[in-house]
C-alpha positions, 0 to 999 in steps of 0.5 A: 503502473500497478494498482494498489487499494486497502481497507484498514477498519479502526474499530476491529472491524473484519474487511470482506473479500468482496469489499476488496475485490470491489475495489479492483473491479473494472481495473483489468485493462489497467493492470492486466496481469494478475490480481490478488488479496490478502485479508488479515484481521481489520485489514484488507490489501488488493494489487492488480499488477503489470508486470515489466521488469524481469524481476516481477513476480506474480507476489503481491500482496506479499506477506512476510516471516513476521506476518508483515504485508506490503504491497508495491508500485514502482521501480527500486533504483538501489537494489544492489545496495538493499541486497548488500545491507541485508546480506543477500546475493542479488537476483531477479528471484528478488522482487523490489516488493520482497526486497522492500518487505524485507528491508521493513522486517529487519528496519521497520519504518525506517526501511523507507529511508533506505528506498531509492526510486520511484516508489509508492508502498503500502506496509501493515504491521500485523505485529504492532497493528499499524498501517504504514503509506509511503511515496519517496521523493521521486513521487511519479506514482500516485498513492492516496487515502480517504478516511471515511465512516464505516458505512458501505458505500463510503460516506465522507465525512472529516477525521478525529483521531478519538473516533474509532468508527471509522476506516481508512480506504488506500487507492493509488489514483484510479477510479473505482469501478471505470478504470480511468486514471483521475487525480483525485479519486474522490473530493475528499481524498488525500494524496500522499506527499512525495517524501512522506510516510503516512502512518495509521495506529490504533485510530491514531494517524501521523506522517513524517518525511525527509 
């Protein structure tokens, strides 16, 4: 399993480097691989991967033609199918990260319909500042998010979508700092239902499903 995390600030607010590099701190064992992060604008997205199909690659966060992000967890079981409506020649050159990314930049949220398989995903829209979590019906891999005032350490406090000074944390069911697995990562986190696309724009939130 990789290890997904992200800091979307609703203010405007800009991530740090070492805001996100906090969050992947001690997780090494985990997903020993590599580790990266991508910073844009208000928002900062960090993946630890373990690499185990033939098309890993060393890719995430990735970024997209049209400034769009994703980072990815999982497994695409229809990528033939993906690979087809995009028009593409299949091949372990193509991640299921990029095959994803893709798929958003030609469909946007209703990409994750098309997604068959054990997946988590997280996608920032540079283009229309959106923030987009999502776990398909096959919900093995966990994907949560806290909202939280934008004070550092996080301090939990309830959510209104009319108070901007807040930020929205993505982790993806590790704890921080200690590397071990726990559900969930903390008391007022919230877990993304399998099915679900949960959708973060412009201090406002919303989640849809099928």
């Amino acid at each position: 399993m990789s290890i997904q995390s992200g800091i979307r600030y609703l203010n405007g607010r800009i991530v740090s480097r070492s805001e996100m590099e906090f969050l992947l701190q001690g997780l090494e064992k985990l997903a020993p691989d590599y580790g990266q992060v991508y910073l844009s604008t208000s928002v900062g997205m960090g993946f630890r991967g373990l690499l185990i199909a033939s098309e890993d690659r060393k890719d995430q966060p990735l970024v997209g033609q049209s400034g769009s992000a994703i980072t990815f967890d999982g497994r695409l079981d229809n990528r033939e199918d993906v690979a087809s409506r995009l028009g593409l020649t299949l091949s372990t050159a193509l991640s299921d990260a990029m095959l994803a990314l893709l798929s958003y930049e030609r469909w946007g949220r209703e990409s994750f319909a098309v997604l068959k398989g054990e997946i988590a995903c997280v996608v920032w829209d540079e283009r229309i500042h959106s923030l987009f979590l999502f776990r398909s019906l096959c919900g093995t891999r966990p994907l949560f998010f806290l909202i939280a005032a934008c004070t550092f350490p996080l301090q939990a406090s309830s959510y209104s979508s009319s108070d901007r000074n807040r930020k929205v944390e993505i982790l993806s069911g590790h704890q921080i700092g200690n590397g071990a697995l726990t559900s969930p990562v903390h008391p007022t986190s919230t877990k993304v239902p399998e099915g679900t696309t949960c959708t973060f724009s412009n201090g406002d939130s919303s989640r849809s499903g099928w």
